[in-house]
Structure formats: C-alpha cells, structure tokens
Phi, psi and omega in degrees: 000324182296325202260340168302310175285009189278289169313326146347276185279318183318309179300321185292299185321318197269035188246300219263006162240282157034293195279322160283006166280337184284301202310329172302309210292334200291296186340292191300340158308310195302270162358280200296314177311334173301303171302332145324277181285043183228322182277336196273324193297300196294335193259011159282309187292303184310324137349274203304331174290327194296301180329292173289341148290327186286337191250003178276341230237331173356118208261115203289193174260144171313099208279016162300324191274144186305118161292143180310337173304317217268006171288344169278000000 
C-alpha cells in the first residue's frame, strides 16, 4: 500500500510540474504575439508617417510657371 501511495504523489508532481510548463510556454507565447503585433502596429505607423512626409515635402509649383487652369 506505501508504495501505491509513493507512486501517487510522484505522479501528482510530475502532472503539476507537466502543468506549469504549459503554463509558461502559454505565457511566452503570449508575450511574443504582443511584440509581434506591436512591431507589426509600429511599422504600419511608421509607413504612414513616411508616406506623409513625401507628401508634405513634396516640391511644390513654381509660382512663375502658368498652372494648368490657368492654360485653359
């Protein structure tokens, strides 16, 4: 009977160290999909800022030369 229960609480430990592995492994998933999508979040914004500099930065017309309106 002593050894049934020996084997027992072995078994619940190694279950219940089983199970916090999981729980980490869940964690470190967790973790890296956020920085995925955080980096993924920042290189959209960043996209968009470039985009809108090229269009703030733009060289605007010349106001000597004749605008298209105003050749028609």
């Amino acid at each position: 009977m002593r050894n049934v229960e020996r084997i027992t609480s072995v078994k619940s430990e190694l279950l219940d160290i089983f199970m916090s592995m999981e729980v980490d492994e869940h964690a470190q998933r967790r973790r890296s999909a956020a920085q995925r999508s955080l980096r993924a979040r920042r290189g959209i914004e960043l996209h968009r800022e470039f985009q809108k500099l090229s269009r703030d930065i733009a060289p605007l017309p010349d106001d000597d030369e004749p605008q298209e309106s105003e050749l028609h």
